[in-house]
N, CA, C and O of each residue as an XYZ file, in Angstrom:
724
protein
N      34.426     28.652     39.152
C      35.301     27.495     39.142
C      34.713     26.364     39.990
O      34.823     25.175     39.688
N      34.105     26.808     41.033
C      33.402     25.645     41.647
C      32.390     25.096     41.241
O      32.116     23.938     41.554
N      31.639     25.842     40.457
C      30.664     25.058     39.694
C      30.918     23.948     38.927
O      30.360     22.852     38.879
N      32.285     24.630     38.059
C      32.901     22.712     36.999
C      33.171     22.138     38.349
O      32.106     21.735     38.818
N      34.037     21.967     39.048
C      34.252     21.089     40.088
C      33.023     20.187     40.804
O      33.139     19.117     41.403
N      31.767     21.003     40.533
C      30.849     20.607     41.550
C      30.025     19.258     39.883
O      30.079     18.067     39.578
N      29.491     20.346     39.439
C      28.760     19.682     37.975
C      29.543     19.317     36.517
O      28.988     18.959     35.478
N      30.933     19.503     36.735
C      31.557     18.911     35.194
C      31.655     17.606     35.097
O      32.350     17.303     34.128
N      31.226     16.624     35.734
C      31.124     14.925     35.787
C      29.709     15.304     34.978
O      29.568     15.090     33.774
N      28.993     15.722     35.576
C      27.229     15.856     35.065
C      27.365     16.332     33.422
O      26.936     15.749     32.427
N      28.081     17.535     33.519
C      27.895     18.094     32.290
C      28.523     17.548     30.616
O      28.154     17.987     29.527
N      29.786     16.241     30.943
C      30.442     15.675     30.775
C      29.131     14.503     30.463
O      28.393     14.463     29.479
N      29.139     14.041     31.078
C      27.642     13.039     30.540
C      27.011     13.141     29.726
O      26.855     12.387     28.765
N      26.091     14.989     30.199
C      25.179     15.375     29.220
C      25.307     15.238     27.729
O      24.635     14.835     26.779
N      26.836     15.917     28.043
C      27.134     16.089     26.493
C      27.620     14.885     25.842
O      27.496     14.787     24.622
N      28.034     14.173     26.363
C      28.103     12.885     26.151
C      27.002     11.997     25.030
O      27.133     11.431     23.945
N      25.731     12.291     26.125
C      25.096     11.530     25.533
C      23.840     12.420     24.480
O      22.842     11.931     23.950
N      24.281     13.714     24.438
C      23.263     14.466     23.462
C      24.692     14.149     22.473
O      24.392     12.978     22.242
N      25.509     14.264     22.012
C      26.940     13.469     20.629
C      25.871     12.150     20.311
O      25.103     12.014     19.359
N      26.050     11.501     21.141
C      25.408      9.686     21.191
C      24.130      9.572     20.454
O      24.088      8.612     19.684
N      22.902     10.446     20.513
C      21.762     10.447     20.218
C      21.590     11.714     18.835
O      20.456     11.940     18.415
N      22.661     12.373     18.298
C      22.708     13.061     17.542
C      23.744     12.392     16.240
O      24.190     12.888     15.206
N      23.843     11.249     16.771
C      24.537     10.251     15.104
C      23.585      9.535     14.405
O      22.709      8.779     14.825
N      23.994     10.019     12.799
C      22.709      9.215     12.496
C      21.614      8.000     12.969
O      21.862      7.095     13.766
N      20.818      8.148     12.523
C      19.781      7.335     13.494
C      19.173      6.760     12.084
O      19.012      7.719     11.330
N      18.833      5.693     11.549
C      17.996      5.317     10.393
C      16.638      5.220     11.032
O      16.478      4.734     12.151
N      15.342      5.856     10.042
C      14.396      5.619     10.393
C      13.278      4.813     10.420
O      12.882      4.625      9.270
N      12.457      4.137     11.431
C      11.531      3.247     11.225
C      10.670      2.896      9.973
O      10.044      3.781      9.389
N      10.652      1.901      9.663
C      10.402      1.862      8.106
C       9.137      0.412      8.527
O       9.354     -0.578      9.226
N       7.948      0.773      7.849
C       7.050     -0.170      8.622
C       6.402     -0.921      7.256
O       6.222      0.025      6.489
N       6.101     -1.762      6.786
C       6.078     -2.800      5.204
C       4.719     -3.203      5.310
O       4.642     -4.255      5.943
N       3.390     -2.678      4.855
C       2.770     -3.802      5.037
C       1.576     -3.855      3.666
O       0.940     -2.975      3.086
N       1.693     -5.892      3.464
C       1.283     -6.000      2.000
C      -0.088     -6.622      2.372
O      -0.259     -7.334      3.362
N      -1.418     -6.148      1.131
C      -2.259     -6.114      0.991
C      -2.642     -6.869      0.054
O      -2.405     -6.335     -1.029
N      -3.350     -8.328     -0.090
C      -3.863     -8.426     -1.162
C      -5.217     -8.401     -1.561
O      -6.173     -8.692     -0.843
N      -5.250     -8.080     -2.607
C      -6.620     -7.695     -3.417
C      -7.202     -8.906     -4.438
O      -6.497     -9.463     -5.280
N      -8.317     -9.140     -4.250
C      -8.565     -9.985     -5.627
C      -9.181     -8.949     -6.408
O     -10.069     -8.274     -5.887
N      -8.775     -8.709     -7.747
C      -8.934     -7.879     -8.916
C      -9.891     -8.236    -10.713
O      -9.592     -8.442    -11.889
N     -10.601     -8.166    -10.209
C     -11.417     -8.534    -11.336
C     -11.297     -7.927    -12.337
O     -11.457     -6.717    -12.179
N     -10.948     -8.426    -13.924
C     -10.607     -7.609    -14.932
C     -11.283     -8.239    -16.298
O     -11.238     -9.441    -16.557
N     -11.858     -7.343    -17.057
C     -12.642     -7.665    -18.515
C     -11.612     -8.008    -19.559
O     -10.785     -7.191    -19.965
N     -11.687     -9.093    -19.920
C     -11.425     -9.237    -20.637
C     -11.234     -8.340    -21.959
O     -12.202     -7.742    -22.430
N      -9.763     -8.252    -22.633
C     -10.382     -7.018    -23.872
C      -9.142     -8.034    -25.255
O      -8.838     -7.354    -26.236
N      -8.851     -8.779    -25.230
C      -8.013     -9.542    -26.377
C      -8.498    -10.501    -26.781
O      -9.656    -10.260    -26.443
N      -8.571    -12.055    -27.569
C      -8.316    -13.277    -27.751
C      -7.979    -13.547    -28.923
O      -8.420    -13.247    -30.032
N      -6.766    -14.420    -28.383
C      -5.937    -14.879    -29.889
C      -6.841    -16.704    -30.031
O      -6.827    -17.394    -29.012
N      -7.350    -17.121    -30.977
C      -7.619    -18.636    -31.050
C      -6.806    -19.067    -32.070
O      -6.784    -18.428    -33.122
N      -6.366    -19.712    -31.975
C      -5.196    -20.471    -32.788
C      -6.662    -21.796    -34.098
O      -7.842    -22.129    -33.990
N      -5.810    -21.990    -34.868
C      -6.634    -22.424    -35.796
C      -7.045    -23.917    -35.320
O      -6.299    -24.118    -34.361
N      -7.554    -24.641    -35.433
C      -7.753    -25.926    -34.888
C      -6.565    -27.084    -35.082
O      -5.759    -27.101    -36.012
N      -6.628    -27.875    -34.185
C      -5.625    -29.018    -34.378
C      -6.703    -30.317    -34.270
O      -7.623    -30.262    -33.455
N      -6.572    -31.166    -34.909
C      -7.465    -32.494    -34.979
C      -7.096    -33.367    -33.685
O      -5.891    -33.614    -33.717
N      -7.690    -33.893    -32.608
C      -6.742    -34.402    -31.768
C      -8.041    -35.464    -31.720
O      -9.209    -35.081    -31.782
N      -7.540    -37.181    -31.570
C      -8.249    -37.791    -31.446
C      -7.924    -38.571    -29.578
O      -6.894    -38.692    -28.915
N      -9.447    -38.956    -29.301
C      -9.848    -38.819    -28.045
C     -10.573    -40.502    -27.778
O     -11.358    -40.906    -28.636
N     -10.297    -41.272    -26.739
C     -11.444    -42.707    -26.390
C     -12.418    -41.393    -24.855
O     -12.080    -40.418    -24.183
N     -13.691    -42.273    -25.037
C     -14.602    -41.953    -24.426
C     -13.869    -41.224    -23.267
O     -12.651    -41.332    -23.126
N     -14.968    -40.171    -22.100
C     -14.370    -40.028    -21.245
C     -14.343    -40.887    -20.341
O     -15.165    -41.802    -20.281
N     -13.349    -40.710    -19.469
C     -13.736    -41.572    -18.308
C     -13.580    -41.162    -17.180
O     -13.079    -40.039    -17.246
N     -13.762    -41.509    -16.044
C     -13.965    -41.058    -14.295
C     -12.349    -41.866    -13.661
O     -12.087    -43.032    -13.960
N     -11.474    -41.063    -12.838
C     -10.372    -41.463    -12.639
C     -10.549    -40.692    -11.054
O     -11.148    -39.688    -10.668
N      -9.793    -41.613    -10.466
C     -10.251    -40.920     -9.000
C     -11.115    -39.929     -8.722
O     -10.596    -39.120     -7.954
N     -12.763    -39.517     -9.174
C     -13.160    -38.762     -8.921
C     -13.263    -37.787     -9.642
O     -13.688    -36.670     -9.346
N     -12.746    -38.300    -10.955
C     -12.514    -36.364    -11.919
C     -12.798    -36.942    -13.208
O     -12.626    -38.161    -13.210
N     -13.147    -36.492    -14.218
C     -13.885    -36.976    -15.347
C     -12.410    -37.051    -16.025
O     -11.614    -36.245    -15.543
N     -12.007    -37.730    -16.870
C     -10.679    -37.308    -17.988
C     -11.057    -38.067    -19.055
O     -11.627    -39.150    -19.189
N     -10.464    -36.988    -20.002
C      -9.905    -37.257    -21.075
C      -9.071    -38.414    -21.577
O      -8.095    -38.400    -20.826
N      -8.927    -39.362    -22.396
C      -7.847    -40.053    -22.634
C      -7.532    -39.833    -24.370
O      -8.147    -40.479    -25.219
N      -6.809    -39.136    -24.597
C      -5.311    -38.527    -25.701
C      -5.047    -39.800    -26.567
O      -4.694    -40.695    -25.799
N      -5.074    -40.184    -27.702
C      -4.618    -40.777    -28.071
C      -3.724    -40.437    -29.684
O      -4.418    -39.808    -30.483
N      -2.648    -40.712    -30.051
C      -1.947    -40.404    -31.042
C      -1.853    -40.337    -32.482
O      -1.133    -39.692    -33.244
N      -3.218    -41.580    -32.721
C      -3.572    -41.735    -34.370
C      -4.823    -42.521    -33.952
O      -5.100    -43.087    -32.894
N      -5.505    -42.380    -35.126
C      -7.457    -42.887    -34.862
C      -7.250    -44.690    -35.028
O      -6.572    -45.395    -35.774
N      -8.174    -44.946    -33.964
C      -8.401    -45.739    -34.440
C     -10.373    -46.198    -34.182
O     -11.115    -45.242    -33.958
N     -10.754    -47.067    -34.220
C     -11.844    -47.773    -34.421
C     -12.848    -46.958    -33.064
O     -13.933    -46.445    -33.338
N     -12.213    -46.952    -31.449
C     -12.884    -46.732    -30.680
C     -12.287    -45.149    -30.088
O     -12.385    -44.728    -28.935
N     -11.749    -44.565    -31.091
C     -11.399    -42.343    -31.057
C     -12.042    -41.983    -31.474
O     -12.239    -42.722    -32.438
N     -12.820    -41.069    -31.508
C     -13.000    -39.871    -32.221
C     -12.615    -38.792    -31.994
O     -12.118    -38.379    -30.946
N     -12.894    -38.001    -33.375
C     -12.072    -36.517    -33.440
C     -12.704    -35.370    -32.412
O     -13.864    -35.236    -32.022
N     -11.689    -34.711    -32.165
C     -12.121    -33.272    -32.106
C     -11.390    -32.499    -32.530
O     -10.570    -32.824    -33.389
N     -11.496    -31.007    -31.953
C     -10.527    -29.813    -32.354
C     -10.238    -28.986    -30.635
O     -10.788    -28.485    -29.655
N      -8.906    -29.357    -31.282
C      -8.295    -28.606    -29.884
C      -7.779    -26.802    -30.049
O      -6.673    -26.385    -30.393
N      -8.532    -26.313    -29.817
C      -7.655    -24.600    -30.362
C      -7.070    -24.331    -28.883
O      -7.422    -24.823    -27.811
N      -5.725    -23.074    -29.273
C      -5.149    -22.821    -28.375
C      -5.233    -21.535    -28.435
O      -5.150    -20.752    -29.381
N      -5.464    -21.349    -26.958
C      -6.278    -19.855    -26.763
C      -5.629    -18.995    -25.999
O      -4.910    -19.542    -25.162
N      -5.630    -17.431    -25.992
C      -4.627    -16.619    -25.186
C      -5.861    -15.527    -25.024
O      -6.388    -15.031    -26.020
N      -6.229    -15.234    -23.817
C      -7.142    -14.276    -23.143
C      -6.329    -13.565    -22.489
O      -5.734    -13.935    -21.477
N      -6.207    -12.046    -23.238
C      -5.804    -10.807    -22.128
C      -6.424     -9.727    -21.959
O      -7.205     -9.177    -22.736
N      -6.012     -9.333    -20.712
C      -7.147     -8.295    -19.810
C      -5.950     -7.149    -19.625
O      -4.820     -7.302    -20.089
N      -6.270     -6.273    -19.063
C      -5.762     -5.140    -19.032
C      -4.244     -5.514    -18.435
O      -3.337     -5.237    -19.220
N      -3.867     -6.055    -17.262
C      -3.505     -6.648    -16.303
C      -3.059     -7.903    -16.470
O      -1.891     -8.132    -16.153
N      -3.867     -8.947    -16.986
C      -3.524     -9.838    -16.887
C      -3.586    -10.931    -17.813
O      -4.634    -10.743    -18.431
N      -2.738    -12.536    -18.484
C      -3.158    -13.180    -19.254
C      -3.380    -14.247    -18.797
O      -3.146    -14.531    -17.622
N      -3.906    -15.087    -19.699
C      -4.534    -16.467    -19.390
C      -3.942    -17.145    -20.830
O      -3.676    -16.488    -21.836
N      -3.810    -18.502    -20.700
C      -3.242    -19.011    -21.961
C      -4.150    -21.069    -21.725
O      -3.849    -22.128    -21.174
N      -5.135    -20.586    -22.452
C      -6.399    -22.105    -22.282
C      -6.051    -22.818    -23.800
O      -5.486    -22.329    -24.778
N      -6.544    -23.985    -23.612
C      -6.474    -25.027    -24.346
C      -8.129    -25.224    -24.183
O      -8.669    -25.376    -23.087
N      -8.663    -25.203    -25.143
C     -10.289    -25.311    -25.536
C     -10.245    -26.714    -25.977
O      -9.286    -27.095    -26.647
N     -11.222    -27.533    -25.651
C     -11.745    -29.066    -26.557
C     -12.680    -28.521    -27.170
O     -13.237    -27.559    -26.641
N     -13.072    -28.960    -28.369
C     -14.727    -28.816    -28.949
C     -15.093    -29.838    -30.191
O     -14.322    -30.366    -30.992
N     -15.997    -29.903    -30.123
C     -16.494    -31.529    -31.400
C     -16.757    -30.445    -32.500
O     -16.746    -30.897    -33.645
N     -16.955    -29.310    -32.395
C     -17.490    -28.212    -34.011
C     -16.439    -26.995    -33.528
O     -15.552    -27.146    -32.688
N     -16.684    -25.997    -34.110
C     -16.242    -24.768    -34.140
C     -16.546    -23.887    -32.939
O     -17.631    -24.018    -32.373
N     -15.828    -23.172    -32.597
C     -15.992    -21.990    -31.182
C     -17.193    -21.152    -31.461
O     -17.147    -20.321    -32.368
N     -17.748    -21.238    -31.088
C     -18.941    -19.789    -31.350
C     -18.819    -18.634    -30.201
O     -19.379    -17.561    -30.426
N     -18.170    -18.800    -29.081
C     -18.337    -17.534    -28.422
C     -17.102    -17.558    -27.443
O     -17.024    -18.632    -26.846
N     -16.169    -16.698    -27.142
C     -15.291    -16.695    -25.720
C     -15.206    -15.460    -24.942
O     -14.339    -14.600    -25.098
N     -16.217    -15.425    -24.046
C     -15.765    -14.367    -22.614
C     -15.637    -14.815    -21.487
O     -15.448    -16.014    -21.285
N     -15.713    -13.993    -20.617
C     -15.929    -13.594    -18.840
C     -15.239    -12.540    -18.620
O     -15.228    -11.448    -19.187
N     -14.422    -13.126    -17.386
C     -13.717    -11.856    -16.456
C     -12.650    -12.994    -16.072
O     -12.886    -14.200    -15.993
N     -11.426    -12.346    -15.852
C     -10.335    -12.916    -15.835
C     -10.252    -12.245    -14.165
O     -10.240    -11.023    -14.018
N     -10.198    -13.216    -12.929
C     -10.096    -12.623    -11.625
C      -8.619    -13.899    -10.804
O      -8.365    -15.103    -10.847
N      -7.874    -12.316     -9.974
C      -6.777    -12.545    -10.036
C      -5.860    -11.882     -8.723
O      -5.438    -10.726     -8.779
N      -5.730    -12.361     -8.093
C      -5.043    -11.744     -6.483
C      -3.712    -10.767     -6.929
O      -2.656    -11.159     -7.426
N      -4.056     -9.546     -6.634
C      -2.854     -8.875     -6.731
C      -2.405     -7.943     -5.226
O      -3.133     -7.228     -4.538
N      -1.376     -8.175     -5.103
C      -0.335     -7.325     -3.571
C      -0.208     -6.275     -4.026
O       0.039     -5.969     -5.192
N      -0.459     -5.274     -2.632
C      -0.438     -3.953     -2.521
C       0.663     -3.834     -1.598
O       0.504     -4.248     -0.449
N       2.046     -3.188     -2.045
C       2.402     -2.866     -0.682
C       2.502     -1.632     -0.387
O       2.023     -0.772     -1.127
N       3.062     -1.374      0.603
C       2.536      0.225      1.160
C       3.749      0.317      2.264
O       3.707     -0.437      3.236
N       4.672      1.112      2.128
C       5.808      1.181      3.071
C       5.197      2.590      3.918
O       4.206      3.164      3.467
N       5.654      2.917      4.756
C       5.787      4.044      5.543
C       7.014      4.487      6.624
O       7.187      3.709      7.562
N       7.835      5.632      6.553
C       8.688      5.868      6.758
C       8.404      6.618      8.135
O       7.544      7.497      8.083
N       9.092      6.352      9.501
C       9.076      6.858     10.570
C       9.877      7.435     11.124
O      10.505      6.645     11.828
N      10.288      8.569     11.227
C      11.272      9.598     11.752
C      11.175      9.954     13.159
O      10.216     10.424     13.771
N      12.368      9.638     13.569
C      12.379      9.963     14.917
C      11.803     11.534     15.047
O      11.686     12.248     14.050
N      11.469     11.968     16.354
C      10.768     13.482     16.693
C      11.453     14.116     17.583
O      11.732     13.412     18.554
N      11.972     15.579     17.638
C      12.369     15.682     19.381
C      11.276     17.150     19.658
O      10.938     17.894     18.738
N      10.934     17.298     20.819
C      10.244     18.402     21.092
C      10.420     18.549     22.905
O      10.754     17.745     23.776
N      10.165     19.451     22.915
C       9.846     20.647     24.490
C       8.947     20.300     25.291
O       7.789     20.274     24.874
N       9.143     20.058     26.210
C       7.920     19.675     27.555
C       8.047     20.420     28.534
O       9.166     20.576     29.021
N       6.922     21.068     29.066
C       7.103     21.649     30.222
C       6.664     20.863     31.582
O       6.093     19.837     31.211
N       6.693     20.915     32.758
C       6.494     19.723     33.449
C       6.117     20.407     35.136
O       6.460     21.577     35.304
N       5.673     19.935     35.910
C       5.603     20.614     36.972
C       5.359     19.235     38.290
O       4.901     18.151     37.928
N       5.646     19.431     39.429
C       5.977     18.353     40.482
C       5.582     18.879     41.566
O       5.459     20.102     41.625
N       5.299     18.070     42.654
C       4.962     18.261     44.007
C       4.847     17.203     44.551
O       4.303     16.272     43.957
N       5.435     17.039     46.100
C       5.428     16.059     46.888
C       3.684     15.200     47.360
O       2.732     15.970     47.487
N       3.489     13.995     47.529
C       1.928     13.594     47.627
C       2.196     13.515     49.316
O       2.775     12.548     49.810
N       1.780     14.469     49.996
C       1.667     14.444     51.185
C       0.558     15.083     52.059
O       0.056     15.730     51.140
N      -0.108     15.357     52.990
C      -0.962     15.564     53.284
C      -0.994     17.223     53.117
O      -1.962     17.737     52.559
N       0.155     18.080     53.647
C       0.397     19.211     53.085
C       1.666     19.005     52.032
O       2.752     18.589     52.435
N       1.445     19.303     50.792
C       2.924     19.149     50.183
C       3.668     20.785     51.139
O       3.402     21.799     51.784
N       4.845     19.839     50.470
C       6.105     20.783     51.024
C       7.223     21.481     49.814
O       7.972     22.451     49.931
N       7.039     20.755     48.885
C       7.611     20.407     48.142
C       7.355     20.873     46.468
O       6.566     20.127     45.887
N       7.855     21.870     45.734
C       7.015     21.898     44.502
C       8.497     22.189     43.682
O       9.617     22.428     44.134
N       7.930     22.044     42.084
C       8.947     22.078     41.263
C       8.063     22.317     40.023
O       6.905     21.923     39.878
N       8.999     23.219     38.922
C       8.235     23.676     37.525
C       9.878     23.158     37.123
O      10.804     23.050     37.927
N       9.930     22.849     35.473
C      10.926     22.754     34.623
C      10.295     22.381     33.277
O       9.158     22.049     32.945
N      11.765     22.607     32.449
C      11.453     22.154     30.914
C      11.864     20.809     30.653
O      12.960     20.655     31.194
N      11.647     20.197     30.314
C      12.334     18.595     29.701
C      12.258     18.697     27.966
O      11.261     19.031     27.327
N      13.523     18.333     27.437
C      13.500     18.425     25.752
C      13.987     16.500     25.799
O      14.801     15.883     26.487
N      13.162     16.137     24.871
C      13.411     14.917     24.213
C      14.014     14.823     22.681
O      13.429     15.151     21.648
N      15.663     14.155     22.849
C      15.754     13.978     21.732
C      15.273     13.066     20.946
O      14.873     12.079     21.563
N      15.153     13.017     19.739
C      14.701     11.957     18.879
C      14.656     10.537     19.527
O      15.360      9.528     19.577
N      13.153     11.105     20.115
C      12.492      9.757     21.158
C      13.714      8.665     21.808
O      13.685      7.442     21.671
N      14.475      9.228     22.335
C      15.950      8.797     23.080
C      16.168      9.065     24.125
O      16.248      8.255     25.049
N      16.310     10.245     24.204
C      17.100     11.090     25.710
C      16.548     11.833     26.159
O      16.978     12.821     25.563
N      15.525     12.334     27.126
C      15.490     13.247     27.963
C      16.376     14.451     28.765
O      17.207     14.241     29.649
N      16.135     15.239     28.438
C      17.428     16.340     29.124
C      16.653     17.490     29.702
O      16.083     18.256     28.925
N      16.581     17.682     31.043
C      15.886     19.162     31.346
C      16.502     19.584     32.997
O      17.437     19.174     33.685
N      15.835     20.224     33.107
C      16.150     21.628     33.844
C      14.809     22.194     34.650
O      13.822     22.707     34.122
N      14.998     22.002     35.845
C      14.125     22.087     36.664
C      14.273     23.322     37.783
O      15.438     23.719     37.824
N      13.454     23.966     38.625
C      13.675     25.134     39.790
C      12.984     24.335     40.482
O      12.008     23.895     39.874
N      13.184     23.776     42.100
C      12.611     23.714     43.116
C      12.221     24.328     43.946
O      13.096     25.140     44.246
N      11.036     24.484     44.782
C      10.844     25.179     46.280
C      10.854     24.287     47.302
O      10.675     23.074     47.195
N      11.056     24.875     48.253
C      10.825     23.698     49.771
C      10.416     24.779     50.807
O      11.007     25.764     51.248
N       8.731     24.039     51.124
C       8.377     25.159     51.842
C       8.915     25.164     53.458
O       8.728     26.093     54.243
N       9.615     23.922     53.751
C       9.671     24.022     55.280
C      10.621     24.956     55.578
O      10.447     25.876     56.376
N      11.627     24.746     54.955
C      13.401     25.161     55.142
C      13.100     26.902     53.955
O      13.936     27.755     53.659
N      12.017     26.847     53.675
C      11.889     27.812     52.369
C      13.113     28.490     51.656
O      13.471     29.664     51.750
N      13.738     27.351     50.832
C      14.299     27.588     49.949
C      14.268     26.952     48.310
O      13.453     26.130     47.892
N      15.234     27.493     47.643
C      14.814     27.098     46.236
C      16.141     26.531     46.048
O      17.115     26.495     46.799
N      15.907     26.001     44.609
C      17.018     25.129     44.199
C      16.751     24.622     42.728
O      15.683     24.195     42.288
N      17.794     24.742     42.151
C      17.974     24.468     40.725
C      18.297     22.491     40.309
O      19.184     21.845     40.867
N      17.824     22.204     39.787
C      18.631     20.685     39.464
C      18.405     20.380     38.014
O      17.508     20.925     37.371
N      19.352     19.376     37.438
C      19.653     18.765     36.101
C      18.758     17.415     35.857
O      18.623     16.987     37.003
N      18.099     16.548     35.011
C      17.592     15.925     34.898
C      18.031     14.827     33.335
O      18.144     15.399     32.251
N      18.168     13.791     33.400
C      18.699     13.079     32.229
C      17.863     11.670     31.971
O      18.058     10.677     32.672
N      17.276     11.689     31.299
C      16.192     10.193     31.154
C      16.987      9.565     29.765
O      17.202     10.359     28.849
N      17.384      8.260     29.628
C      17.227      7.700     28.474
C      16.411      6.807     28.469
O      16.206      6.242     29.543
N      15.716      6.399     27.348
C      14.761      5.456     26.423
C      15.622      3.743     26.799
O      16.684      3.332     26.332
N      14.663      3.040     27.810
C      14.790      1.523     27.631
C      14.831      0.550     26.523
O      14.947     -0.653     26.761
């Protein structure tokens, strides 16, 4: 009976807080995305049949060569053929608009193309058993101690220790409670 009297505040805690650290807990979940540039062969092409599209010379516009489109011929257009083109790869499509003054004679490459990897990983809390051992830093220790410490799911510390004391030479039992900052 004197023991609850002496340690049921303590033991009252303990249990306290091993309830507290034994409610679900969701686990660390860590996300991380990768991208790849992915190079892929070409293996389709649709060319659409030609469209007549008449065109004035090119010309240079801030720095970039263009085209100028015009709607019906006249004196200073000429023709071309515009086909409309659909390139697909395993993976991926492309959808081009070709100019040409004659007919297509050839369409390949490699169709290259950034694709995300993600990669989750799931982290579960752990609890395991420690054994542990102590002594005073003194010129002679006086002082020694062996115990177990159990960690719950990287939370709480809970253990149980035996002391010696060599002056007074006696022993002694004590409780130990760590929680996680």
């Amino acid at each position: 009976m004197e023991f609850i009297k002496r340690y049921g505040l303590l033991i009252i805690i303990i249990l306290a807080l091993i309830f507290i650290v034994f409610q679900k807990e969701e686990p660390q979940i860590i996300t991380k995305i990768k991208v790849e540039t992915i190079r892929d062969t070409i293996k389709e092409i649709e060319i659409s049949p030609p469209k007549i599209v008449y065109y004035e010379t090119i010309k240079t516009i801030k720095g970039k060569d263009s085209i100028i489109y015009k709607n019906t011929p006249t004196s200073s257009t000429n023709n071309a053929n515009l086909y409309t083109t659909k390139l697909k790869s395993n993976n991926a499509e492309a959808d081009l608009k070709i100019l040409s003054l004659g007919p297509i004679l050839d369409v390949s490459g490699v169709i290259t193309y950034p694709e995300r990897i993600k990669t989750i990983t799931t982290i579960k809390a752990k609890s395991g058993l420690y054994l542990y051992g102590s002594f005073d830093i003194a010129r002679i220790p006086t002082n020694y101690e062996l115990g177990l410490l159990y960690q719950f799911k990287n939370k709480i510390l809970v253990g149980v220790g035996a002391n010696f004391n060599t002056i007074i030479n006696k022993s002694s039992l004590n409780i130990k409670v760590g929680i996680k900052l």
